[in-house]
C-alpha positions in Angstrom: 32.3 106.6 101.1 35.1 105.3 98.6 34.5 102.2 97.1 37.7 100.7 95.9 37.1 98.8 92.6 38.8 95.6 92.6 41.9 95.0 90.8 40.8 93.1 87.7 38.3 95.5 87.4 40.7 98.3 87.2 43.3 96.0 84.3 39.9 95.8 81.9 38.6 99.2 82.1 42.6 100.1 81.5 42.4 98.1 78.7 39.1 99.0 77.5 40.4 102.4 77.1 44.0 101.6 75.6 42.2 100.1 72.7 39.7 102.8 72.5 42.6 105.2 72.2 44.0 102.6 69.5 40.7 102.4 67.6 41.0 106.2 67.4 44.5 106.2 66.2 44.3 104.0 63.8 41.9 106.1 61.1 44.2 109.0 62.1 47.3 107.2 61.1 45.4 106.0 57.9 44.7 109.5 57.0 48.3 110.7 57.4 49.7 108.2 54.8 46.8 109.1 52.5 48.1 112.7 53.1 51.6 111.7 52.4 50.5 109.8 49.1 48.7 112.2 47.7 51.3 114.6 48.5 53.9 112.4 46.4 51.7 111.6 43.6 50.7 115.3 43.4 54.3 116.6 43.5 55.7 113.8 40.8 53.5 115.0 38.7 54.0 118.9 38.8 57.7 118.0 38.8 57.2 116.1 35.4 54.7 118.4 33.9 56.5 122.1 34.7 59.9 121.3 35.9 61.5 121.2 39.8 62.3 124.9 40.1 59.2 125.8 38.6 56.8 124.4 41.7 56.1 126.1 44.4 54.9 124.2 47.8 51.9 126.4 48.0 51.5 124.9 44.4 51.7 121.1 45.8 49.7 122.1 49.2 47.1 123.3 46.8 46.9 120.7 44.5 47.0 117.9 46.7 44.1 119.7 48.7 45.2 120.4 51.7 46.8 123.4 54.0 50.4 124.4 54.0 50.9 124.0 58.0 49.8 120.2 56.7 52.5 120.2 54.1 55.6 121.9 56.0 54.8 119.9 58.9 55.7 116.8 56.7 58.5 118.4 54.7 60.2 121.5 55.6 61.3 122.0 52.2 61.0 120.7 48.4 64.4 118.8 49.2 63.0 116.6 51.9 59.9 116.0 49.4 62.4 114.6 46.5 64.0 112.5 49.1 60.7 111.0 50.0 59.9 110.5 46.2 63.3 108.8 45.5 63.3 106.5 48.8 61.2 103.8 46.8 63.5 103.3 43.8 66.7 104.1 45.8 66.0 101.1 48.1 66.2 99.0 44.7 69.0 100.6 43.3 70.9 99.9 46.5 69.9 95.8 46.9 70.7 95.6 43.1 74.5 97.5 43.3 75.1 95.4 46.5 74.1 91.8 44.2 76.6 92.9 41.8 79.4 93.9 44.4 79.1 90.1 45.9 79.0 88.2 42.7 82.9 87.2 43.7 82.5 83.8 42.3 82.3 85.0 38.4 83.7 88.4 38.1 86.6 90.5 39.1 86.3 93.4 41.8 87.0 95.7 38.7 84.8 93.5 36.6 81.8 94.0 39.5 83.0 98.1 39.7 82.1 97.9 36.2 78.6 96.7 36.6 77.8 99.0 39.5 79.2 101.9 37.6 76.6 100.6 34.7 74.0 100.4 36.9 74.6 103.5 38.7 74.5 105.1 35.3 70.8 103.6 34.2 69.9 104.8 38.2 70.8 108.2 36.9 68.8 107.9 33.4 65.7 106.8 35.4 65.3 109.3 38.3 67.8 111.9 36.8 65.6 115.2 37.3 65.4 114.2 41.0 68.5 113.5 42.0 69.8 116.4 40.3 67.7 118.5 42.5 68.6 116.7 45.5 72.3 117.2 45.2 71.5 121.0 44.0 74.4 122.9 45.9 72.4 125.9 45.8 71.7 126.1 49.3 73.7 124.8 52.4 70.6 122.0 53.7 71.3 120.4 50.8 74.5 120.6 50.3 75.0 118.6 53.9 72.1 116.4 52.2 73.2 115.1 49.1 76.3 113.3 51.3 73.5 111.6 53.5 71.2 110.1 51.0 71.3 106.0 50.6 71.8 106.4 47.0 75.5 108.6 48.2 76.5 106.4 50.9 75.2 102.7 49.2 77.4 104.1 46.1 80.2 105.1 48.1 80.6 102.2 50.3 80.4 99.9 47.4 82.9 101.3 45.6 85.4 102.0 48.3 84.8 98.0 48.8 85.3 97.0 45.1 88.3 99.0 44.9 89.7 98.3 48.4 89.6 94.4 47.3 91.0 95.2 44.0 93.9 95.9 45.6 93.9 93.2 47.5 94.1 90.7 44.5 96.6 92.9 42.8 94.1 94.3 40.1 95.3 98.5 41.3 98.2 99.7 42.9 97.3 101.2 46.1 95.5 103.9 46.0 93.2 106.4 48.3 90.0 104.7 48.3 88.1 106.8 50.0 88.5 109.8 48.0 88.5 107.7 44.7 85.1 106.5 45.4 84.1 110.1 46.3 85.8 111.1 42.6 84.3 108.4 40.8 80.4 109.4 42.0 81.2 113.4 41.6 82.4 112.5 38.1 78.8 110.7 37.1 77.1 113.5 39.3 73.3 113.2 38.0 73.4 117.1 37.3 76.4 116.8 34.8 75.4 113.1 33.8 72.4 115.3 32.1 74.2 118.1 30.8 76.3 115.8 29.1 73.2 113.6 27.6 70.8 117.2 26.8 73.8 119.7 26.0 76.9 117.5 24.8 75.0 114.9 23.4 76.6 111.5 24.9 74.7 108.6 24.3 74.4 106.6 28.2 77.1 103.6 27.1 79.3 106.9 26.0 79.6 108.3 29.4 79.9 104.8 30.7 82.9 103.9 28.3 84.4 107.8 29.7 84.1 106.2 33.8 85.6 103.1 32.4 88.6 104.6 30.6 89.5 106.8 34.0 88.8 104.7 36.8 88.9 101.1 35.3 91.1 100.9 32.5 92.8 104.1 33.1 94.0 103.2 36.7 97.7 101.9 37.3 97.1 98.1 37.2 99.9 96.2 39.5 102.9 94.6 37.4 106.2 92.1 38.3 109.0 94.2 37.8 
């Protein structure tokens, strides 16, 4: 004969076994993020030590200890890692742009362009050898990529701002600023930012002083005819 288990009994067993399913989750969720940490502590270091190109994901998948189905299944490529790595520091650099872009009560929009344009530059100095390989055009994922990233959007939308409400307050003439902001961050491109500090030589406040003469000083300012 059935015996029909009354309802209260059937809510605590179905609760019994949701945290039992919980209980087991949890160690497996703590063992995926010590996966993914070693995996990015492992990889910033063979980055550092033999250069981006150089490393091989069977090379990360065997330092870090573990199986390459374990890797790929967290990045499908060394482009995805390198995102991962530069999420941490990007999240800064975008929350210290944006301070600089509000500080309307002491600067000028072209005044605050200036300071994320220095800033962007010291972003570049830091984490250069990543985002260099990032924005590598070498291969058509990352081409689509290097347009998606926080650091290219945060940059862009900034900048389109700053210049947008120069304008306003008759600091430019009008001007496209969309593709100015897209000029402006192809023209400090990490990739050339460091040929022109290994190869050419520039000192950092050098390259900055170039970007300023362009897009700052450079840049039709509004006059009463």
């Amino acid at each position: 004969m059935d015996i029909e288990r009354p309802q209260e009994q059937v809510a605590t067993t179905e609760h019994s076994s949701t945290r039992e399913a919980g209980a087991r989750r949890r160690p497996e969720r703590r063992q995926a993020a010590d996966f993914d940490q070693r995996i990015l502590r492992v990889a910033r270091r063979l980055f550092a030590e033999r250069g981006i190109e150089e490393v091989s994901m069977h090379q990360i998948a065997q330092e870090a200890g573990i199986g390459q189905g374990t890797l790929y299944r967290r990045y499908a490529h060394k482009g995805e890692l390198i995102l991962d790595l530069l999420n941490e520091s990007a999240r800064r650099f975008v929350e210290e742009i944006q301070a600089y872009a509000e500080d309307k009560e002491t600067r000028s929009a072209l005044g605050r362009l200036d300071s994320v344009l220095r800033r962007s530059l010291a972003f570049i100095e830091e984490e250069g050898i990543f985002l260099a390989a990032m924005m590598d055009t070498s291969s058509a994922e990352r081409r689509e990529m290097k347009f998606s990233t926080p650091y290219y959007r945060a940059s862009h939308s900034l900048i389109a701002h700053l210049l947008e409400e120069a304008i306003a307050q008759g600091e430019l003439e009008p001007l496209d600023t969309i593709y100015t902001a897209d000029a402006i961050i192809a023209t400090s491109d990490p990739a050339l930012y460091l040929f022109q500090r290994q190869r050419r030589g520039y000192t950092s406040e050098q390259i900055l002083e170039g970007l300023r003469r362009i897009y700052i000083q450079g840049v039709p300012i509004s006059t009463q005819q």
